[in-house]
N, C-alpha and C positions, 0 to 999 in steps of 0.2 A: 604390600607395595605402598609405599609414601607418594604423597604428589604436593610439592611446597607452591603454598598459596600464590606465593609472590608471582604463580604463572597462572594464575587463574585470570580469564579475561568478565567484565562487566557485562550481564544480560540486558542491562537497559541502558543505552546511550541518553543523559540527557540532552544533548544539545549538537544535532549534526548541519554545519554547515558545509557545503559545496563550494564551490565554482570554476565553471566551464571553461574560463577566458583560456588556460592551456591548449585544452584538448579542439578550441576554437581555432584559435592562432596558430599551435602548430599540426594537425590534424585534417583541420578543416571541418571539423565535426559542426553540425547545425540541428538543434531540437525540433523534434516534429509539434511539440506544444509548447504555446505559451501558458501563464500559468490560468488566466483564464477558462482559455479551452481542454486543459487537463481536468479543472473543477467541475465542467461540465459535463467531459465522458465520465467521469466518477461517477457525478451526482446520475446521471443518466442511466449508469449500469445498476448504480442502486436502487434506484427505483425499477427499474426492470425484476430485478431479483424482488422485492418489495411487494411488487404485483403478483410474482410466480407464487412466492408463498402465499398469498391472499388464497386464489385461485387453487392452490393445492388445497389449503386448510377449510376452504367451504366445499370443498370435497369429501371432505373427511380421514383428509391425511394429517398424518403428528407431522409437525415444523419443529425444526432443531431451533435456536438460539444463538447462530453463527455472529451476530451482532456488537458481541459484548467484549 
């Protein structure tokens, strides 16, 4: 079986822009984050996770490398 290129899709998008204004307008759609408060449950969850593997690994558990 053949499968012609020309339908392969790109595994990395460079460059994905959005915008809401539709799904605001006719919708009614409203985000629960600004982008502020998304950086900050990130950064928050990361650090969470950040601390768990601390705490595993001076326990003497192997930590994977999920990071990278």
């Amino acid at each position: 079986m053949a499968v012609d290129p020309k339908y392969f899709r790109p595994t990395e998008v460079e460059l994905l822009i959005g915008d809401p204004t539709k799904s605001m307008t006719k919708l009614g759609w409203k985000p629960k984050y600004d982008l502020p408060a998304l950086v900050k449950d990130m950064m928050s969850s990361d650090l969470a996770l950040f601390k768990r593997d601390q705490y595993l690994q001076k326990g003497g558990h192997k930590i994977m490398n999920y990071y990278e």
